[in-house]
C-alpha positions as CSV (number, residue, x, y, z in Angstrom):
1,X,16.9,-11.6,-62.6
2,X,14.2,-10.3,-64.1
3,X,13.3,-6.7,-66.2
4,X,13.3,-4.1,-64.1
5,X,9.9,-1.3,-64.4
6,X,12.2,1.9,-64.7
7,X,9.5,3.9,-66.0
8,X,5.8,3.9,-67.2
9,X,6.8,2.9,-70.6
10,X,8.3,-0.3,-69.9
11,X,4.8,-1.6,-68.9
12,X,3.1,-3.3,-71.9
13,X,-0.2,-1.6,-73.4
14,X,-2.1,-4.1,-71.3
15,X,-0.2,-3.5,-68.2
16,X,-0.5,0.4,-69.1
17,X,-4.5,-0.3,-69.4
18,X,-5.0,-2.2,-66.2
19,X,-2.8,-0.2,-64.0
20,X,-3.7,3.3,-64.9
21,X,-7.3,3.8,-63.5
22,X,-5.8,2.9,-59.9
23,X,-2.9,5.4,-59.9
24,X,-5.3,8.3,-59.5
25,X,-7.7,10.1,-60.5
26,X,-6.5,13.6,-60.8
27,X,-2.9,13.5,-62.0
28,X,-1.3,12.0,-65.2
29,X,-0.8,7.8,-64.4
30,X,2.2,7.9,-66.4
31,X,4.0,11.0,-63.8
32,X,2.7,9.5,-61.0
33,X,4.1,6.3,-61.8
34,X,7.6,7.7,-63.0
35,X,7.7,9.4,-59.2
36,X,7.8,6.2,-57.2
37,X,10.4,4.5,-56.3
38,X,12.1,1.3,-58.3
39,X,11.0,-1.2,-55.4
40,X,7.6,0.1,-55.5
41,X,6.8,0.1,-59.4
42,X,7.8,-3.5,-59.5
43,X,5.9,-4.5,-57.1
44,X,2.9,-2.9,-58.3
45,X,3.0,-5.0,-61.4
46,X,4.2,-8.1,-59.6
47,X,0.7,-7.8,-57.5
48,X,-1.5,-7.6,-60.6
49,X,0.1,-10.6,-61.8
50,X,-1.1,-12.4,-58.8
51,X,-4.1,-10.7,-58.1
52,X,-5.6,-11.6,-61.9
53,X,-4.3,-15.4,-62.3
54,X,-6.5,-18.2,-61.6
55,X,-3.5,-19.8,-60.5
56,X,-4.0,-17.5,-57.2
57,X,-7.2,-16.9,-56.2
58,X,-8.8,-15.3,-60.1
59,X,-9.7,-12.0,-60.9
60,X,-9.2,-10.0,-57.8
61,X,-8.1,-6.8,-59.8
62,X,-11.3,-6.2,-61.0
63,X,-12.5,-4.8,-57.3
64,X,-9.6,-2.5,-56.7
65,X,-11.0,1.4,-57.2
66,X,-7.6,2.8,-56.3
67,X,-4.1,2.6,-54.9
68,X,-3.5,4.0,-51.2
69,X,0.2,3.4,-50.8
70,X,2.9,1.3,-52.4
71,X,6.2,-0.3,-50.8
72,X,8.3,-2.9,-51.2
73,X,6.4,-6.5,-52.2
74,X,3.2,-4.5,-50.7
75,X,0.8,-1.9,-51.5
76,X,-2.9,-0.7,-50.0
77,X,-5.4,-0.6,-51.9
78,X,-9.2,1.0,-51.6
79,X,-11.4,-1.6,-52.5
80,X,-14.8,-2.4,-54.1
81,X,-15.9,-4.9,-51.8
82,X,-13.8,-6.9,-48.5
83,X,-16.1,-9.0,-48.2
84,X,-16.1,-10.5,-52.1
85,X,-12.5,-10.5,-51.9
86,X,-12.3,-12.5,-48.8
87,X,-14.7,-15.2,-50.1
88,X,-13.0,-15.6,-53.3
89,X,-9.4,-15.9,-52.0
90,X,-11.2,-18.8,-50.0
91,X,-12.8,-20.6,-52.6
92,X,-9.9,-20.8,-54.4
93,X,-8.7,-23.4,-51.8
94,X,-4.7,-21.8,-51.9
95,X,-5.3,-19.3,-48.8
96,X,-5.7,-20.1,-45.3
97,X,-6.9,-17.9,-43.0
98,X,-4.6,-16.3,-40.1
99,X,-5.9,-17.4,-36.7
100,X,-7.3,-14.5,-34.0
101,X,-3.8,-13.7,-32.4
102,X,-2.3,-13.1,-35.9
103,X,-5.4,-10.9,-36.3
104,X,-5.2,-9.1,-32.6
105,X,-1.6,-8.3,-33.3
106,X,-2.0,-6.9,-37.3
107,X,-5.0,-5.6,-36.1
108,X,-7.2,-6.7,-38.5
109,X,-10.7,-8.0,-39.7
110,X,-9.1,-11.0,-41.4
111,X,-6.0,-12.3,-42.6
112,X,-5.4,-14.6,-45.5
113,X,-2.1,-15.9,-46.6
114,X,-1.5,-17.8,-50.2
115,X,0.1,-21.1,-49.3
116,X,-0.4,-23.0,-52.5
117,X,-0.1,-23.2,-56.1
118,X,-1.5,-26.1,-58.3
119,X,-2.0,-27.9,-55.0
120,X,1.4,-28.0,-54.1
121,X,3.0,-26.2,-50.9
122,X,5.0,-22.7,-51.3
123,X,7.3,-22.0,-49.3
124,X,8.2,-18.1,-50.5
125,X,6.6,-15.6,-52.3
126,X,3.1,-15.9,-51.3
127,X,0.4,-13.6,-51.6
128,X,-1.1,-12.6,-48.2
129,X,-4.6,-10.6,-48.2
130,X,-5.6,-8.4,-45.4
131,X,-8.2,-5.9,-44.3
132,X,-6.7,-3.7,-41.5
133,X,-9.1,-2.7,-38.4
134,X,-9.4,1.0,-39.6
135,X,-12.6,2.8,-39.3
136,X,-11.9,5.4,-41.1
137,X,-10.9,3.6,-44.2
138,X,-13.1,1.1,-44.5
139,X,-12.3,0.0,-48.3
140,X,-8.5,0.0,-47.8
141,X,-7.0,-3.5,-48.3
142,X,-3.3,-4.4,-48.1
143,X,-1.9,-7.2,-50.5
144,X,1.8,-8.2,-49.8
145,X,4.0,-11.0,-50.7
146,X,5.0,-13.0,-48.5
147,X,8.8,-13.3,-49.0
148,X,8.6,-16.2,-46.4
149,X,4.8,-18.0,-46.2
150,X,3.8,-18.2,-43.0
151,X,1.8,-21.3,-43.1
152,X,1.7,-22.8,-39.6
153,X,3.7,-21.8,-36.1
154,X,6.6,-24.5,-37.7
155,X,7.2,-21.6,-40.5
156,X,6.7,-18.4,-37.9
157,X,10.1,-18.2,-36.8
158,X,11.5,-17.8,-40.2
159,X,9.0,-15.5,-41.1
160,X,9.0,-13.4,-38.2
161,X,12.8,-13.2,-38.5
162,X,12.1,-12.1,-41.8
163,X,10.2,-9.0,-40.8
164,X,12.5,-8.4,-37.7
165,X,15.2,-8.2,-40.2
166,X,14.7,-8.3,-43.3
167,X,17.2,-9.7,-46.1
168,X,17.4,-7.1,-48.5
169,X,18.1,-9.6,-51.6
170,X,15.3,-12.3,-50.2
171,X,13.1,-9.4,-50.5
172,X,14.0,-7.9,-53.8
173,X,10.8,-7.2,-55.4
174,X,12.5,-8.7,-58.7
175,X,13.9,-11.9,-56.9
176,X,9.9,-12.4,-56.2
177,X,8.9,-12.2,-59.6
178,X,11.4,-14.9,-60.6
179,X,9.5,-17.3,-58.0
180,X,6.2,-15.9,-60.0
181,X,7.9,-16.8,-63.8
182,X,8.7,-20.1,-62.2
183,X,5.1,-20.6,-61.3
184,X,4.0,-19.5,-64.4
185,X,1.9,-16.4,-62.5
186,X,4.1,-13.9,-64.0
187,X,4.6,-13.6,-67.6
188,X,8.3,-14.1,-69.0
């Protein structure tokens, strides 16, 4: 399905180069990495895959100072700038934004989901963008994937049934990347 991340060294120098400076700041990247869970590595390095191709949105990588958290297809993120992210996720014409409900109930600033690659419709794995409604951490971003895109209230019932309950294989961080190979986002 795809190689599994088991440990820091099956990153390639690249990866190793990118990913570090995010880990954190006052313990070794390569210990702190190795501590968290399978699901979580993966998707780490599934995320920078989208978050630097031009095939997504370009270079968002570049604004992350640091990772918060880091789950399953999802991570927070302490950012450089919302506000730089946001317009650039827009101009690249593949997001739309979430209307206010979707807001009011993530309780968020704003919302953006990835609906398109190459100008053509996705269905799964798309990235969604968005900056939670949390005063006390301004800079804190989450980036997800969307296992199924919620694109218009036609799509919300399969996508809220996906977060109601979740398929574990559908959202297998490794079943995502094989949508990103296909899509040439992630290399092979």
């Amino acid at each position: 399905m795809g190689r599994e991340i088991l440990s820091w060294d099956n990153l390639t120098p690249t990866e190793q180069t990118m990913i570090a400076p995010i880990l954190t700041k006052d313990v070794d990247a390569t210990a702190f990495f190795n501590s968290m869970p399978q699901t979580a590595r993966d998707s780490i390095i599934n995320i920078y895959y989208l978050s630097i191709s031009d095939k997504v949105a370009g270079n968002l990588w570049q604004y992350i100072k640091s990772l918060c958290w880091a789950g399953p297809n999802q991570i927070g993120v302490y950012v450089e700038n919302t506000l730089e992210i946001y317009k650039l996720l827009l101009k690249s014409k593949n997001f739309l934004q979430d209307d206010w409900l979707t807001c009011l109930i993530k309780n968020c600033h704003w919302s953006l989901r990835q609906t398109q690659v190459n100008n053509k419709d996705i269905v799964e794995y798309g990235m969604q963008v968005y900056y939670p409604n949390d005063p006390k951490q301004p800079q804190l971003l989450v980036i997800d994937i969307d296992t199924i895109v919620f694109s218009s209230w036609i799509s919300w019932p399969r996508h809220a049934l996906d977060i109601l309950i979740p398929d574990p294989d559908l959202n297998n961080p490794l079943r995502a990347r094989q949508a990103l190979i296909a899509r040439g986002i992630f290399p092979k």
